[in-house]
C-alpha positions in Angstrom: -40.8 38.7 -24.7 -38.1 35.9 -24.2 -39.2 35.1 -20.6 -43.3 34.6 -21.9 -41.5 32.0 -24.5 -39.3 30.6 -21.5 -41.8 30.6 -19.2 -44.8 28.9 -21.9 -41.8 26.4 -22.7 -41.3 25.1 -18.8 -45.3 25.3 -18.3 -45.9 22.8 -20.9 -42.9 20.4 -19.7 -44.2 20.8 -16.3 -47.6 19.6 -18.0 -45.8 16.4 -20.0 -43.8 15.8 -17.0 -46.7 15.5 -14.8 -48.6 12.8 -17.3 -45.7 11.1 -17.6 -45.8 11.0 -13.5 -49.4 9.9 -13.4 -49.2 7.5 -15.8 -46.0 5.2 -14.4 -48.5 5.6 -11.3 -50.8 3.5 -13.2 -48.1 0.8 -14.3 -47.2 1.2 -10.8 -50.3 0.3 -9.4 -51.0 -2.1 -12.2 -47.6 -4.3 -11.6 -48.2 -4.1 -7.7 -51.7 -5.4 -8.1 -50.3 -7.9 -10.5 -47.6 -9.3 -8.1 -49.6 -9.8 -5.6 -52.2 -11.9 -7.5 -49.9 -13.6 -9.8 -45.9 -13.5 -8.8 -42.9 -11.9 -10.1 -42.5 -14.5 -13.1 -45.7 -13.7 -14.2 -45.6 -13.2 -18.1 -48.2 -10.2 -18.0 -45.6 -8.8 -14.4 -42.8 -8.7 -16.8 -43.9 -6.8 -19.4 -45.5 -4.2 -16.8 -41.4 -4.4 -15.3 -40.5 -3.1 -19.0 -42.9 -0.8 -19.7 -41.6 0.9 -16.2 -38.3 1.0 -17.7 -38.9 3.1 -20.9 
């Protein structure tokens, strides 16, 4: 019975981890695009750069 709870507990972190993954890949994406259009000092590049941080 403890290793169904163990193992239901690392499936859903597995899950969360994985949307956390995909979604940095869209600030990811988001900042590069960003960059290349606007430059690094770009007020809208920053706050991409901090909300890759958190």
């Amino acid at each position: 019975m403890s290793h169904l709870s163990y193992s239901c507990s690392v499936q859903r972190l597995h899950r969360k981890l994985l949307k956390i993954n995909e979604e940095l890949s869209h600030v990811q994406h988001a900042y590069n695009d960003a960059t290349r259009l606007h430059g690094a000092n770009d007020e809208n590049v920053q706050r991409l750069e901090e909300a890759m941080e958190k």
